[in-house]
Backbone as a printed PyTorch tensor [residue, N CA C, xyz], in Angstrom:
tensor([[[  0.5080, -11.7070,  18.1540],
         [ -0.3620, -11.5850,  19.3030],
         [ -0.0960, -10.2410,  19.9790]],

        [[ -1.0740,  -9.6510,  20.2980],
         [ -0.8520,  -8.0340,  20.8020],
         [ -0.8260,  -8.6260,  22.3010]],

        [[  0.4950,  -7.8620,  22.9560],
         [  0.7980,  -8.1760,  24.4250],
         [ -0.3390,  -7.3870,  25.5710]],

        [[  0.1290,  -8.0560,  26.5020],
         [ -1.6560,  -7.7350,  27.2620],
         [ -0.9960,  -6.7370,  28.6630]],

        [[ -1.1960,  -5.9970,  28.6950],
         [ -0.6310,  -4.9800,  29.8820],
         [ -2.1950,  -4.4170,  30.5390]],

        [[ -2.0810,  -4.2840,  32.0390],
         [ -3.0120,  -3.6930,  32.7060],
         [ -3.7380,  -2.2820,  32.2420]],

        [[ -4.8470,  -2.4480,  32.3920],
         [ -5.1300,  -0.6160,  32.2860],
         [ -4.1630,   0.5810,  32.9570]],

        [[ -3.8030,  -0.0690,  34.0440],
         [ -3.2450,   0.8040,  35.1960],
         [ -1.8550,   0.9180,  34.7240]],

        [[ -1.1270,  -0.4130,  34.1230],
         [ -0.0330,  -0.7220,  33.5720],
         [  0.1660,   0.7340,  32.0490]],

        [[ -0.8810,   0.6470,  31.4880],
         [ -0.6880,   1.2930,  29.8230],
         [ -0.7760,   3.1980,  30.5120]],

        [[ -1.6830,   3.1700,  31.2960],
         [ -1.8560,   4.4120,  31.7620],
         [ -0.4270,   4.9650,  32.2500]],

        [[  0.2370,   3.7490,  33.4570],
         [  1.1230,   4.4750,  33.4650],
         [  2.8000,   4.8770,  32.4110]],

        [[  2.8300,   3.9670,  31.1810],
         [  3.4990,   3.7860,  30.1920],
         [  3.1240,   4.6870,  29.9070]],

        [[  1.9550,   5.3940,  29.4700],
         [  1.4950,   6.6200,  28.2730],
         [  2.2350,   7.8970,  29.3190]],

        [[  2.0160,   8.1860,  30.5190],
         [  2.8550,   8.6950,  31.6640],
         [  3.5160,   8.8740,  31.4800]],

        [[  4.5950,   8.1100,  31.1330],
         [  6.0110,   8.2540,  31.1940],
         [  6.5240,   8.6100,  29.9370]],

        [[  5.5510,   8.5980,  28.6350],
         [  6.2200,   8.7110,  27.1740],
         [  5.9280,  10.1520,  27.3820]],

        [[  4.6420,  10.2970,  27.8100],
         [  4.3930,  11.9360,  27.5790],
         [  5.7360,  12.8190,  28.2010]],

        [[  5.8350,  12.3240,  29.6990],
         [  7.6070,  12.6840,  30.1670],
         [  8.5840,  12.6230,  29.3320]],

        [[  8.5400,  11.9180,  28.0850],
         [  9.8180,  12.0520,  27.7690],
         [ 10.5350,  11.0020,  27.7830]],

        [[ 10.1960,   9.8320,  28.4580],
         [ 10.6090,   8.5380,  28.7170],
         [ 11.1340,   7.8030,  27.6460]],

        [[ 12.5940,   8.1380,  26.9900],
         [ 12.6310,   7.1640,  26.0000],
         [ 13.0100,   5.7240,  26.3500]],

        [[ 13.0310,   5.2030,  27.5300],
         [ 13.1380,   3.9000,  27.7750],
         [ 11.5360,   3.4480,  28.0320]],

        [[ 10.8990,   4.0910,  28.5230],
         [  9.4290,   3.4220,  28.1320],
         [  8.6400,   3.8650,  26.8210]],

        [[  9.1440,   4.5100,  25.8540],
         [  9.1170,   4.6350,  24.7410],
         [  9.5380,   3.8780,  23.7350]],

        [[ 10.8100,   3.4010,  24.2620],
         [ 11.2320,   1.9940,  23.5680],
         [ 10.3110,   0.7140,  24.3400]],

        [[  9.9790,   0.6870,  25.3070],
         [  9.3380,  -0.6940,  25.5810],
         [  7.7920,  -0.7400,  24.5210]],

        [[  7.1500,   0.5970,  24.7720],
         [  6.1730,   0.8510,  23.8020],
         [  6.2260,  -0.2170,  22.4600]],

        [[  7.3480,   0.3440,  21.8730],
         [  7.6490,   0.4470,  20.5060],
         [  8.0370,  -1.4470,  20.5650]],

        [[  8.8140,  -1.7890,  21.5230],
         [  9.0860,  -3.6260,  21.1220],
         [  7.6840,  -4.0070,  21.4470]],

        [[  6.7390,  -3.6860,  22.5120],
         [  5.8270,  -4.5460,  22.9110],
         [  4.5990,  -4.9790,  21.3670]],

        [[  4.4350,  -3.2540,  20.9500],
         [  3.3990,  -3.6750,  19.7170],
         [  4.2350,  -3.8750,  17.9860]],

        [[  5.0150,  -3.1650,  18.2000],
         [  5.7010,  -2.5790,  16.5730],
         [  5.1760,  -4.1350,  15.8870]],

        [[  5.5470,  -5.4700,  16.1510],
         [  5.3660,  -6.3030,  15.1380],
         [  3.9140,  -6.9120,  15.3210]],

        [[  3.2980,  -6.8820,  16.3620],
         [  1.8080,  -7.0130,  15.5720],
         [  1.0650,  -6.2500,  15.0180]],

        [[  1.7580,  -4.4120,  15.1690],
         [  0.8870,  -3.6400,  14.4850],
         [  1.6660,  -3.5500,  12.9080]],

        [[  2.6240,  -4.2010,  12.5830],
         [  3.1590,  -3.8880,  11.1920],
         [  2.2980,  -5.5170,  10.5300]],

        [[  1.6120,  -6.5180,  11.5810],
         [  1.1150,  -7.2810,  10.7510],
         [ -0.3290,  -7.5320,  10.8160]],

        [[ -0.7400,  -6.3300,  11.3310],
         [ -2.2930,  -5.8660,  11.2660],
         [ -2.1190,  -4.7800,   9.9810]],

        [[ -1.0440,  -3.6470,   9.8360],
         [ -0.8900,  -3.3460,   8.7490],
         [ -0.7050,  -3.6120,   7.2780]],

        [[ -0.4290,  -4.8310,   7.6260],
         [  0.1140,  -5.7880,   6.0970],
         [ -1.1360,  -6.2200,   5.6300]],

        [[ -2.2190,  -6.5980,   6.7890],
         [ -3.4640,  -7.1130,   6.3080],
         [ -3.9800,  -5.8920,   5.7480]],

        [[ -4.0430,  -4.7000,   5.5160],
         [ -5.0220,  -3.7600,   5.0220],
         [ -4.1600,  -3.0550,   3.5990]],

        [[ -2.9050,  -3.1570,   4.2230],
         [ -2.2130,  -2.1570,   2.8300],
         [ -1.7060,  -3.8470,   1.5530]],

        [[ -1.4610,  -4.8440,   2.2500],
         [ -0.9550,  -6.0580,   1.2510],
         [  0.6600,  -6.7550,   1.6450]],

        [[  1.1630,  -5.5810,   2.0310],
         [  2.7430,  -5.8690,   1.6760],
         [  3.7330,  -5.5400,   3.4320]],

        [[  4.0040,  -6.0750,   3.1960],
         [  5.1040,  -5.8670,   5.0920],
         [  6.5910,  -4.6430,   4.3430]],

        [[  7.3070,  -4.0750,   3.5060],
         [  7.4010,  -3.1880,   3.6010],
         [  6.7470,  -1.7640,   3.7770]],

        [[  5.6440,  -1.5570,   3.4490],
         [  4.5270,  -0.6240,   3.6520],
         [  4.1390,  -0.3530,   4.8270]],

        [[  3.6740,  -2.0530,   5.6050],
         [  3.4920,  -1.9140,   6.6050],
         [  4.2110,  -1.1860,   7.8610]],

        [[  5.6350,  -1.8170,   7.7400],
         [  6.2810,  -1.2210,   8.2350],
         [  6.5800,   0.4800,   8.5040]],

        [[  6.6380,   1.0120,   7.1570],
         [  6.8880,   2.0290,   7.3450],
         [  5.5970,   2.9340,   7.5890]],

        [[  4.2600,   2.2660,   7.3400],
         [  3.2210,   2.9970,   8.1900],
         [  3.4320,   3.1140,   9.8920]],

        [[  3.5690,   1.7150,  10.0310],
         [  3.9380,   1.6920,  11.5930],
         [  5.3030,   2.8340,  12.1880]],

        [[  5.9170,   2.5150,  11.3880],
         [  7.2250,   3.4140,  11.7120],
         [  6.8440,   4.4710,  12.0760]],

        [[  6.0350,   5.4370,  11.0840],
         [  5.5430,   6.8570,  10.6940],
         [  4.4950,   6.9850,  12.3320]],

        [[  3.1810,   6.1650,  12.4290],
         [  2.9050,   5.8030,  13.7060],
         [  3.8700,   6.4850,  15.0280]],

        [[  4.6090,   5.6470,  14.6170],
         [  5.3230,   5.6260,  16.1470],
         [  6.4410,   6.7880,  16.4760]],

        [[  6.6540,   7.7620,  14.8220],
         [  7.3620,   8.7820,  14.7170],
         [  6.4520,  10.0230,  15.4200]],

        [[  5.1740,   9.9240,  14.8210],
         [  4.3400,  10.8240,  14.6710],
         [  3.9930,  10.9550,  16.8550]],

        [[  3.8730,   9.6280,  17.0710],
         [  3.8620,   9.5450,  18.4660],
         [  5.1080,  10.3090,  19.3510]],

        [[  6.0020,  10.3940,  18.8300],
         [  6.9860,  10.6360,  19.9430],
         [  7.2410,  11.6780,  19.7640]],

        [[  6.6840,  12.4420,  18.4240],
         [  6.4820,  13.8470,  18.2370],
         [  5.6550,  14.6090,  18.7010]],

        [[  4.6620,  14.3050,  19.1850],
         [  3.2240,  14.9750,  19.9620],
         [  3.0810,  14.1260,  21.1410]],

        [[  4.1070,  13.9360,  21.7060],
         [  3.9480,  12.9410,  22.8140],
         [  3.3820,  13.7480,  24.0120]],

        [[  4.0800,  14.7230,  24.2400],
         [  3.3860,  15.8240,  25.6910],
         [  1.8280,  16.0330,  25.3050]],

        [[  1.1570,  15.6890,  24.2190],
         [  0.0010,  15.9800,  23.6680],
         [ -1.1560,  14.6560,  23.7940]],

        [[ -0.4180,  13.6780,  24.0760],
         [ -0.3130,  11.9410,  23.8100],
         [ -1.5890,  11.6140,  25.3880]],

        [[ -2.9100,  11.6460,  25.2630],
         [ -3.5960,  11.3660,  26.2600],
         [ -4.3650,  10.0440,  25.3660]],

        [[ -4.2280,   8.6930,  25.7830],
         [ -5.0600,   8.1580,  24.9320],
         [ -6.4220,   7.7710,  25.9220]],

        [[ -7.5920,   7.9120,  24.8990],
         [ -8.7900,   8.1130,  25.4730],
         [ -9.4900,   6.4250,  26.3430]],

        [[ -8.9990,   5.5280,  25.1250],
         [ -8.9540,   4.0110,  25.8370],
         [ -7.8410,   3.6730,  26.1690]],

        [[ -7.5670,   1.9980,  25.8480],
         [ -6.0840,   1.5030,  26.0850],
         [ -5.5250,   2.3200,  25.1550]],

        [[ -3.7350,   1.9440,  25.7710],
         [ -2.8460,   2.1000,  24.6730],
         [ -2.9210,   1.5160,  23.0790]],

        [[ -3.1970,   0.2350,  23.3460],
         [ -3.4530,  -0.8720,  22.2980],
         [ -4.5330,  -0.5860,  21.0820]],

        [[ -5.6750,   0.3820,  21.8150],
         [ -7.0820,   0.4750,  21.1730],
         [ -6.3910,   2.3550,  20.2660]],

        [[ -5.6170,   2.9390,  21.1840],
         [ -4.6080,   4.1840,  20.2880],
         [ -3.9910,   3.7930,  19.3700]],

        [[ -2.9440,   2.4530,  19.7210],
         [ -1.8450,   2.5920,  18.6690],
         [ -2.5870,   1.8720,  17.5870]],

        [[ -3.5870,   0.8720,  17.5390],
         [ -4.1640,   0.1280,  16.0700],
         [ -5.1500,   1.1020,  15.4590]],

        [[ -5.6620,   2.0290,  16.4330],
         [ -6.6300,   2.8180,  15.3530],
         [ -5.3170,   3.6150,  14.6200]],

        [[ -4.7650,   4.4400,  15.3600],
         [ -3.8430,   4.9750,  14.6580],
         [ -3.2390,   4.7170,  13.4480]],

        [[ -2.8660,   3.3380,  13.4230],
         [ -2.1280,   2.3900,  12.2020],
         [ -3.1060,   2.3890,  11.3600]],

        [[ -4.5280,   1.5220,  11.6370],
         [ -5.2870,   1.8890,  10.3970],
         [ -6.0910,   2.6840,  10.2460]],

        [[ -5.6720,   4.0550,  11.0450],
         [ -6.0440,   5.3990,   9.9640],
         [ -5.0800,   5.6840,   8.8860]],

        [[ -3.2100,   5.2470,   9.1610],
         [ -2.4460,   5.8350,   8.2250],
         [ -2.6430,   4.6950,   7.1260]],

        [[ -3.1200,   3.3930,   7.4430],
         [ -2.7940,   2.6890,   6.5000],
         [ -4.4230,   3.0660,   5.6650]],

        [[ -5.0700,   3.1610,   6.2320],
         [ -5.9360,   3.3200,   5.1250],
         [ -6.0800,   4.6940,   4.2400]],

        [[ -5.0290,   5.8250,   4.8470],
         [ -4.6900,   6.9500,   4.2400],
         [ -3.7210,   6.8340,   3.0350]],

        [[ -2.7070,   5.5360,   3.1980],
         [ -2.0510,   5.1850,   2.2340],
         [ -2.6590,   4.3320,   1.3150]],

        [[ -3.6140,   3.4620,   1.4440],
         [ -4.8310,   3.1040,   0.5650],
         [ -4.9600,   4.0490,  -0.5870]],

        [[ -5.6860,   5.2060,   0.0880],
         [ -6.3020,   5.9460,  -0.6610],
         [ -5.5230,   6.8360,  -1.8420]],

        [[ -3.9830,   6.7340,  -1.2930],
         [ -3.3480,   7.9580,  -1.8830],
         [ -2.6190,   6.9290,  -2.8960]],

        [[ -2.4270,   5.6820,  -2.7950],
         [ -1.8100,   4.9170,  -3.5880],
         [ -2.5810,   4.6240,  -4.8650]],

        [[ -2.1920,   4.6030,  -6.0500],
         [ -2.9740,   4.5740,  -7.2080],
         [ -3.8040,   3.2060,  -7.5790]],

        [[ -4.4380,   3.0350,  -7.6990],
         [ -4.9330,   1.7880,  -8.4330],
         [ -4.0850,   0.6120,  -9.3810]],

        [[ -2.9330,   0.6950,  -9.0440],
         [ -2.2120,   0.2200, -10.0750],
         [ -2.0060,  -1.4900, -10.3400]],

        [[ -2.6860,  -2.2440,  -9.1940],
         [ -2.8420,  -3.9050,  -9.5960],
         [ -3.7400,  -4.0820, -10.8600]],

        [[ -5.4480,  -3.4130, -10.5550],
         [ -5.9140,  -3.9840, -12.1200],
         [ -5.7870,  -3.0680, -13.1570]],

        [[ -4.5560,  -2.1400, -12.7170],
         [ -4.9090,  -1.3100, -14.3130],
         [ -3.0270,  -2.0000, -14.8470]],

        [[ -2.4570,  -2.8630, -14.1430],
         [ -1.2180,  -2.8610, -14.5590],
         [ -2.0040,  -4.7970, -15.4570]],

        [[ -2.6050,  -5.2130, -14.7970],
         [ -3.7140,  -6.0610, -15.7950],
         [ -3.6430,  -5.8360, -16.9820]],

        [[ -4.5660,  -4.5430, -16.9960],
         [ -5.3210,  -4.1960, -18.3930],
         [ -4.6210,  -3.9130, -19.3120]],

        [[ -2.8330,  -3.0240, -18.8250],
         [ -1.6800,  -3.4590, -19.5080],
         [ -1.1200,  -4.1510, -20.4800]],

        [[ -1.2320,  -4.7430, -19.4860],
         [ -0.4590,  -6.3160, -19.9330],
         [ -1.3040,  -6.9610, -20.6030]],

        [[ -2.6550,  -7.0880, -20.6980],
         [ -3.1540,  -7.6210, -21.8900],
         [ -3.4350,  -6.7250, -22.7700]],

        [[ -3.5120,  -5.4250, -22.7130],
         [ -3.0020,  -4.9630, -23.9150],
         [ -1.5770,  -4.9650, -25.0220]],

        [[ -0.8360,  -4.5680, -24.1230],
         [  0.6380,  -4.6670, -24.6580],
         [  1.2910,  -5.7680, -25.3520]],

        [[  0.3110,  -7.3490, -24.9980],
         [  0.7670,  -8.7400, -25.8180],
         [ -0.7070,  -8.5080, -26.9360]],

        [[ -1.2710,  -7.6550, -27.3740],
         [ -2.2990,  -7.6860, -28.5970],
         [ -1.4570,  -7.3560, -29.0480]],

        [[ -1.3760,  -8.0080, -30.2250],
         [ -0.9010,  -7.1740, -31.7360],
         [ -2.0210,  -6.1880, -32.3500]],

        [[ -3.1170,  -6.0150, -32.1130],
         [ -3.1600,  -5.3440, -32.6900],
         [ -4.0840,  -4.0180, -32.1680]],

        [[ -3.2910,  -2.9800, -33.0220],
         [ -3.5600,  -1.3970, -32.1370],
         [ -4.2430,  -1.1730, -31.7940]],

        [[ -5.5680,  -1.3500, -32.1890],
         [ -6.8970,  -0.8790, -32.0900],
         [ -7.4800,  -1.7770, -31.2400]],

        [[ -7.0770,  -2.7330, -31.0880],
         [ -7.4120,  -3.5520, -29.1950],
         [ -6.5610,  -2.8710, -28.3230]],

        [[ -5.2560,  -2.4350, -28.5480],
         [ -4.7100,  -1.6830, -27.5420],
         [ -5.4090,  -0.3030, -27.4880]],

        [[ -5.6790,   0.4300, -27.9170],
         [ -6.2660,   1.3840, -27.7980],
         [ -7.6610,   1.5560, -26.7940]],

        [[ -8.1600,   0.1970, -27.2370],
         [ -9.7670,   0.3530, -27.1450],
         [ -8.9470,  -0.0410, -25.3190]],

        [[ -8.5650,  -1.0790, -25.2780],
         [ -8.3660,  -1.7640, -23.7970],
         [ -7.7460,  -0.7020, -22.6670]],

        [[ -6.9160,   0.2630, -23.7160],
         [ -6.1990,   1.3810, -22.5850],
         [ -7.6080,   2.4880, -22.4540]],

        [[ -8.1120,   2.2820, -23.4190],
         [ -9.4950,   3.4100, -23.3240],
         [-10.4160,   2.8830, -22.0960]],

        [[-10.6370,   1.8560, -22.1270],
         [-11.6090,   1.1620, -21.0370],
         [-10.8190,   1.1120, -19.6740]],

        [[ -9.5460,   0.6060, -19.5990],
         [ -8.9800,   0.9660, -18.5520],
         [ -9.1990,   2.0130, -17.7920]],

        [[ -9.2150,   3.1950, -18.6230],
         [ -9.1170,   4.5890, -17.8630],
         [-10.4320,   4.9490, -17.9330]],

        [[-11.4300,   4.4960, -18.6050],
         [-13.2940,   4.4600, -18.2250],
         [-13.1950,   3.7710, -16.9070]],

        [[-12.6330,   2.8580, -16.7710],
         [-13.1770,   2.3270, -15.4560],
         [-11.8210,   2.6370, -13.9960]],

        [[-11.4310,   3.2540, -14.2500],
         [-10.2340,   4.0590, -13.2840],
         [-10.9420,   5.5130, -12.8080]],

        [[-11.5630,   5.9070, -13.9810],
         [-12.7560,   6.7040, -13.8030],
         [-13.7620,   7.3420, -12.6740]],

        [[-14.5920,   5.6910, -13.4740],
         [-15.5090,   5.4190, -12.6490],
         [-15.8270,   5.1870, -11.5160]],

        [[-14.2630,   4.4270, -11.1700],
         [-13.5790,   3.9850,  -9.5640],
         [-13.6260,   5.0350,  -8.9570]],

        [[-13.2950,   6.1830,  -9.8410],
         [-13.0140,   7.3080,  -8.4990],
         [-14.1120,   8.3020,  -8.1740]],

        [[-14.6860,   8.3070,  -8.6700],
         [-16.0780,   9.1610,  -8.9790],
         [-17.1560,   8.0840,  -7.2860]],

        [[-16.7520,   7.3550,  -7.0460],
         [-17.6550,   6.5260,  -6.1720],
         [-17.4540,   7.6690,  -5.0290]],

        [[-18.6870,   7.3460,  -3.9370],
         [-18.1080,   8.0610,  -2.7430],
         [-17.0100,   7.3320,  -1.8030]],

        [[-16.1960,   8.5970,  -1.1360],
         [-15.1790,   7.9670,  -0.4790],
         [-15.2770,   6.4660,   0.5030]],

        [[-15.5990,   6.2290,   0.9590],
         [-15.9330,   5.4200,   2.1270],
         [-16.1750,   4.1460,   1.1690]],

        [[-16.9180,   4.0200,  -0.0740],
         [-17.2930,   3.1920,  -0.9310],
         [-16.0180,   2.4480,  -1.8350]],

        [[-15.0690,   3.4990,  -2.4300],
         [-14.1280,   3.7160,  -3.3180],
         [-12.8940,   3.0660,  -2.4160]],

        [[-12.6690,   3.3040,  -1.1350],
         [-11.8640,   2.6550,  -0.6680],
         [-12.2640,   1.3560,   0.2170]],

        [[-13.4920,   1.0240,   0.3690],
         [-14.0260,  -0.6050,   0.3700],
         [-13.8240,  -1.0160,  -0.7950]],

        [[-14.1170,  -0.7320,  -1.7210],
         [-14.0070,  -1.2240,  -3.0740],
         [-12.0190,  -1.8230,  -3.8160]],

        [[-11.6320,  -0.3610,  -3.3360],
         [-10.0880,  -0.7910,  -3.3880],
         [ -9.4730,  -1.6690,  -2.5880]],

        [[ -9.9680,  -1.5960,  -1.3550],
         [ -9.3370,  -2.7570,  -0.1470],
         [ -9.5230,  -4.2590,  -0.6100]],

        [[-10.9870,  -4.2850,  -1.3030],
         [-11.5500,  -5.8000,  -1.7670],
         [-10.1590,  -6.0710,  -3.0830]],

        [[-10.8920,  -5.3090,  -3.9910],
         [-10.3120,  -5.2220,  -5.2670],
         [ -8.7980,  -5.4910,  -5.7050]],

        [[ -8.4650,  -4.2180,  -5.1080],
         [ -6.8410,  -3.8600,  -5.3640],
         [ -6.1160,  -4.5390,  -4.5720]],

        [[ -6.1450,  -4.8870,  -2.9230],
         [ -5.3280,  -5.4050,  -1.6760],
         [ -5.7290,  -6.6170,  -1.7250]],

        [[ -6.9960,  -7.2800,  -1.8700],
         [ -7.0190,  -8.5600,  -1.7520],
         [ -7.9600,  -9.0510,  -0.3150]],

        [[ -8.6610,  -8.1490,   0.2460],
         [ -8.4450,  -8.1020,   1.4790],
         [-10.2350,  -8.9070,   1.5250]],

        [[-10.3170,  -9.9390,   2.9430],
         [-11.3310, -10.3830,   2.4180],
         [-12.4600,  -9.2110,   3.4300]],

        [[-13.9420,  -9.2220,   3.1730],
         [-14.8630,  -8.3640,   3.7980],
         [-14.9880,  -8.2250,   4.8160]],

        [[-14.4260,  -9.4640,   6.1910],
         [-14.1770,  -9.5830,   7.6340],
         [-12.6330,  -8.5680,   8.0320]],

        [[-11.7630,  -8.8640,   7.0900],
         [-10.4310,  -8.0700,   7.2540],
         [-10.9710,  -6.5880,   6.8590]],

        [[-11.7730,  -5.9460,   5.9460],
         [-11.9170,  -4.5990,   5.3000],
         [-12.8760,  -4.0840,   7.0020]],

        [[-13.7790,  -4.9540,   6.7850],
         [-14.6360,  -4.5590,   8.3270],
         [-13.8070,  -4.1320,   9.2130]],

        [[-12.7850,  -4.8800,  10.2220],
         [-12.1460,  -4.6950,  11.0860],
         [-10.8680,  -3.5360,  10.8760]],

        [[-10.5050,  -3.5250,   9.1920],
         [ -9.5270,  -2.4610,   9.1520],
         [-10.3540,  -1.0910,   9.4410]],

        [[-11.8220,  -0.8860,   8.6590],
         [-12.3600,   0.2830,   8.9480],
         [-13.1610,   0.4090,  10.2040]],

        [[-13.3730,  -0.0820,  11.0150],
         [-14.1310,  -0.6330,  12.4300],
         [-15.7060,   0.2660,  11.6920]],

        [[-15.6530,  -0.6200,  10.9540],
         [-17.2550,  -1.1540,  10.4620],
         [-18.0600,  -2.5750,  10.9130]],

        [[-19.3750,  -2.6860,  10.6240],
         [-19.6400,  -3.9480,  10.4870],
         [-19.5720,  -4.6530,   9.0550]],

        [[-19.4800,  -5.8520,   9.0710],
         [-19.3110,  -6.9630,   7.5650],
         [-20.5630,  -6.5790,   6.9070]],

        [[-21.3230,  -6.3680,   7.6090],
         [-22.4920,  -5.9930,   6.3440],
         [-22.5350,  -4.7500,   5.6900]],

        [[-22.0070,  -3.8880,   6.7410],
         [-22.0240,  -2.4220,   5.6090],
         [-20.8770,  -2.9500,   4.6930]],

        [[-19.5610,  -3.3350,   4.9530],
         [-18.9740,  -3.6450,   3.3040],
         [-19.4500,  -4.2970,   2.5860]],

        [[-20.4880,  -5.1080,   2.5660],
         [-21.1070,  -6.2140,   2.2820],
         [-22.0320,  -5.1920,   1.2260]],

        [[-22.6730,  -4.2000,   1.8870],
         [-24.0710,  -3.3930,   1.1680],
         [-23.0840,  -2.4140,   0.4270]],

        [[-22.0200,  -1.9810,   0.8330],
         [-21.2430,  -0.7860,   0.3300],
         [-20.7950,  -1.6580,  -1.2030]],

        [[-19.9930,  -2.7390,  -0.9040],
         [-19.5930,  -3.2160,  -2.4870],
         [-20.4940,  -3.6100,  -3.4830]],

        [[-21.9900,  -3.8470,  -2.7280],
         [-22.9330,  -4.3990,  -3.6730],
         [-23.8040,  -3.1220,  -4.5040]],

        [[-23.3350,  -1.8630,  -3.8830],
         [-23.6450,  -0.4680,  -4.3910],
         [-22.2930,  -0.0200,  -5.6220]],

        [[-21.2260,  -0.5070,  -4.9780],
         [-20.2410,  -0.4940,  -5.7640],
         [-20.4880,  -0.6370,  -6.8120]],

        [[-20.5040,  -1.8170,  -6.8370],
         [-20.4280,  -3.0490,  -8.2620],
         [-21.9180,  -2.4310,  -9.0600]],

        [[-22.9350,  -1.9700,  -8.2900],
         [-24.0140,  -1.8000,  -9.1300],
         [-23.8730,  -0.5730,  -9.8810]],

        [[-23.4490,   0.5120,  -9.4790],
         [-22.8350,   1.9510,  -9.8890],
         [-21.9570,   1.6860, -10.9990]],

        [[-21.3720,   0.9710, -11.0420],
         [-19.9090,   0.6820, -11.6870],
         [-20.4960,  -0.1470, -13.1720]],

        [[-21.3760,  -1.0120, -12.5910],
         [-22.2100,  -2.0720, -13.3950],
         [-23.0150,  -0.9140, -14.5070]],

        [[-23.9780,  -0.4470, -13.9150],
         [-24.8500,   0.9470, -14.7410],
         [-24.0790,   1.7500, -15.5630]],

        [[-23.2360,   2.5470, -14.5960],
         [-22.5750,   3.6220, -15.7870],
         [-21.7620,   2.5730, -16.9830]],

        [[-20.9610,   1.7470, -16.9640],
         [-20.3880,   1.0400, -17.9610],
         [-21.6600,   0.7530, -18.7620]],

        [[-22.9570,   0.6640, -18.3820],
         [-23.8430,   0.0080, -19.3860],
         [-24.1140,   1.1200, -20.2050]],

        [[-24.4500,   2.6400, -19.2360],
         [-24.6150,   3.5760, -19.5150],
         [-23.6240,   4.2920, -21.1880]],

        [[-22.5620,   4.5230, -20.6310],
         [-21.4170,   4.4830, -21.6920],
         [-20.7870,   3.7010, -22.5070]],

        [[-21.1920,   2.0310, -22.3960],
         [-20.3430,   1.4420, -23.5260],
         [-21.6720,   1.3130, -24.0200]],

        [[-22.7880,   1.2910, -23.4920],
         [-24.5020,   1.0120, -25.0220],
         [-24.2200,  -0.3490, -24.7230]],

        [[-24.2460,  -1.3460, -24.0920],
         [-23.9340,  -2.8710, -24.1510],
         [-25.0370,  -3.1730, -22.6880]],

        [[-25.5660,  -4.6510, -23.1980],
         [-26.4200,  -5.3080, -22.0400],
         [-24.9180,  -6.0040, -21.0180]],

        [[-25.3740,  -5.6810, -20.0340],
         [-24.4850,  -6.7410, -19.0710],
         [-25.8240,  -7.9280, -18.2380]]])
């Protein structure tokens, strides 16, 4: 539960960090650190990650702190903040849930020429993944790769549910075509 402090209350907290305040710098840091490392877990998957996005957050804060004017609440600063880095770590993190898949059912074929063909298609469609436009490619990974359902991807990107909704159904159709395009096969 994100703790509830006055406007007048956060204004004057942001006050005192910009001063230099490392005792209201530490109150900062207990009041949100664990609901923003588990608003982070919802977008990146995992609570070590999270963490250390949040961490980085709150490093990056006390480093540009004399700089530190937040335009709304504190609360509405520190979660965009989190999922800008977490969805920066999204992006920079490889695809590696369904291609560690395609792996593994290759690697139990015996035989080569299914491994071949399966590591070949793997990297056709690792491809293809990335070739999408940005904004698309990482709706697509948030669904895909994180697990994340279209109400959680919405709120991580402060979108509405229907643009991920229209964005993955462009996805999947792009993704759908060129594979038809390049393997010669009806889907």
């Amino acid at each position: 539960m994100t703790p509830r402090l006055s406007a007048f209350e956060q204004q004057q907290l942001a006050a005192r960090v910009r001063q230099g305040d490392a005792v209201a710098f530490e109150q900062l840091f207990r009041l949100y650190y664990a609901p923003l490392v588990h608003f982070a877990a919802r977008i990146v998957g995992a609570f070590p990650e999270a963490e250390e996005i949040v961490q980085k957050v709150f490093v990056n804060l006390w480093q540009r702190r004399t700089l530190w004017v937040p335009q709304a609440s504190v609360a509405a600063y520190l979660y965009g903040a989190v999922r800008n880095e977490a969805v920066k770590y999204c992006q920079r993190r490889p695809m590696a849930a369904s291609l560690e898949a395609a792996e593994t059912l290759t690697a139990e074929s015996l035989d080569p020429d299914l491994q071949l063909l399966g590591n070949e298609l793997a990297g056709l469609i690792e491809r293809l993944v990335s070739e999408l436009p940005q904004q698309r490619r990482l709706i697509f990974s948030l669904s895909r790769d994180h697990g994340l359902s279209y109400a959680e991807i919405a709120q991580a990107l402060g979108i509405s549910i229907k643009t991920v909704e229209t964005q993955m159904g462009r996805a999947l159709r792009q993704l759908r075509e060129r594979l038809k395009t390049l393997l010669n096969v009806s889907f």
